[in-house]
matplotlib code that plots the C-alpha trace (Angstrom):
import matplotlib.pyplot as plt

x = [39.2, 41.3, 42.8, 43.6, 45.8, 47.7, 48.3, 50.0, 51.9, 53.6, 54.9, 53.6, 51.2, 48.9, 46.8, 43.3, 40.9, 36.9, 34.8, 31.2, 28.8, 30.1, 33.1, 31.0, 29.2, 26.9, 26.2, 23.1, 24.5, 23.9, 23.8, 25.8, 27.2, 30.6, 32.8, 36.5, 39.1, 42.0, 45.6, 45.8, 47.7, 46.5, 49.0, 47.1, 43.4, 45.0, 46.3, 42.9, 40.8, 43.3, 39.9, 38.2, 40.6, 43.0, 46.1, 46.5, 48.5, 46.8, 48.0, 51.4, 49.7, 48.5, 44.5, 42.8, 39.8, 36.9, 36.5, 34.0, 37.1, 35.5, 38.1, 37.5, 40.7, 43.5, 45.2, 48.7, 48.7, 52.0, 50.9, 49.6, 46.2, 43.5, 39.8, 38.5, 34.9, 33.0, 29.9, 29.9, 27.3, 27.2, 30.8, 33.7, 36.9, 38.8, 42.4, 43.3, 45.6, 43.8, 44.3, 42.4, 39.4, 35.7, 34.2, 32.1, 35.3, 36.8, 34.1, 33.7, 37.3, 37.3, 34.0, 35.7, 39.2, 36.4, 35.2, 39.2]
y = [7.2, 7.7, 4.1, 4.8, 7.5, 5.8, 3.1, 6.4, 7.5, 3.8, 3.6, -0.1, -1.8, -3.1, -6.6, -6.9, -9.6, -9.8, -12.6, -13.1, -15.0, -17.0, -20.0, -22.5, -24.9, -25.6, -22.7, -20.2, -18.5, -15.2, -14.2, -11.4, -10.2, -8.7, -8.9, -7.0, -9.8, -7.8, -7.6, -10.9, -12.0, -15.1, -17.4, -16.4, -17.0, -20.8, -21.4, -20.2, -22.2, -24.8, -27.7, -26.4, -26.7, -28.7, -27.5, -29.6, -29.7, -29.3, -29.0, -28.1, -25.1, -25.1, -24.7, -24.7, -26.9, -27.4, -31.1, -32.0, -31.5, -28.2, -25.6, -22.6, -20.4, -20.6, -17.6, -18.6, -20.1, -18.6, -15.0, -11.6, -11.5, -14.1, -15.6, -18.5, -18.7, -21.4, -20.8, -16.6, -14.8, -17.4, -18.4, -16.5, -15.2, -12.6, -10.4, -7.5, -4.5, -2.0, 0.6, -1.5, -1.5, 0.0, 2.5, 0.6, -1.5, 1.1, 2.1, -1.6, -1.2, 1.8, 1.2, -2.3, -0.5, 2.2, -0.4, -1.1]
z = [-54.5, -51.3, -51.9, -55.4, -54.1, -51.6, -54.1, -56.5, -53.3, -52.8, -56.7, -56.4, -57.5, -54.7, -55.9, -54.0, -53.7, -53.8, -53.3, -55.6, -53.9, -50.8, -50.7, -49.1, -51.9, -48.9, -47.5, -48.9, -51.7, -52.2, -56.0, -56.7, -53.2, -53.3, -50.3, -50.4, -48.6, -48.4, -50.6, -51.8, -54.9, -57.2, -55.5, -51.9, -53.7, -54.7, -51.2, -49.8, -51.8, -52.4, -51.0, -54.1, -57.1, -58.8, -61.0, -64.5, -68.0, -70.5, -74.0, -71.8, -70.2, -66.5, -66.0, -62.6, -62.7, -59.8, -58.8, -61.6, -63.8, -65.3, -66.2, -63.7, -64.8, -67.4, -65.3, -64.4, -61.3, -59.8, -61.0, -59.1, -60.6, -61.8, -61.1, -60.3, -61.4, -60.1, -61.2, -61.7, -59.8, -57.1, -56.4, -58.1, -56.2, -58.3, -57.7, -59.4, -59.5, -56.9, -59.6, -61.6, -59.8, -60.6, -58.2, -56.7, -55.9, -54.5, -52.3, -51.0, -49.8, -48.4, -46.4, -45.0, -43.9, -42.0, -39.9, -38.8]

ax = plt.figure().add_subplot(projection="3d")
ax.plot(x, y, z, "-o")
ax.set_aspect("equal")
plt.show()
C-alpha cells in the first residue's frame, strides 16, 4: 500500500509494467509467474518487445499482432496502458495505472524496490 501512497502524494498518475510468464518463446516458460518491470507505459512495452509484434490496419484501426498474424492487442499503440497477450498464462506483458493495481500487485512492487 506504501506505493499507492506515493503515487496520491505525486498528483500523477504513475503507469507500471508486469510480465506473465517469461519473453523468451524459447526459453522454459513458467505458467503464471508475475514479475514487476518497472514504470513503463504501452509505447515502452512495444519498443521492448518490438522482435515479437507487428502494428497493422485493420478495418482503419491499429491492432498488434504476433508473427503468426494472430491479433495480440487492439490497445492503442501510442497510449499509457495496454497488454499484449501472447498466449495468457505463459507469455503476456501488461501496463497499467499503479493505482490500478491488485494487492498482490502492489506487494510484487514493493518487495522488487526492497531489494534496491
Amino acid at each position: 500500500m506504501e506505493t499507492k501512497e506515493k503515487n496520491n502524494e505525486k498528483n500523477e498518475r504513475v503507469v507500471v509494467a508486469f510480465q506473465v510468464g517469461s519473453f523468451s518463446k524459447y526459453f522454459h516458460k513458467r505458467r503464471g509467474t508475475l514479475t514487476y518491470l518497472g514504470e513503463f507505459n504501452f509505447r515502452d512495452i512495444l519498443y521492448i518487445r518490438y522482435n515479437d509484434i507487428f502494428i497493422k490496419d485493420v478495418n482503419g484501426k491499429k491492432v498488434i499482432t504476433d508473427e503468426m498474424g494472430n491479433i495480440i492487442s487492439d490497445d492503442d499503440p501510442s497510449g499509457d496502458i495496454g497488454v499484449l497477450d501472447f498466449d495468457g498464462d505463459y507469455d503476456t506483458t501488461y501496463c497499467k495505472y499503479l493505482e490500478d493495481c491488485s494487492d498482490i500487485e502492489i506487494e510484487i512492487i514493493n518487495k522488487r524496490e526492497s531489494y534496491f
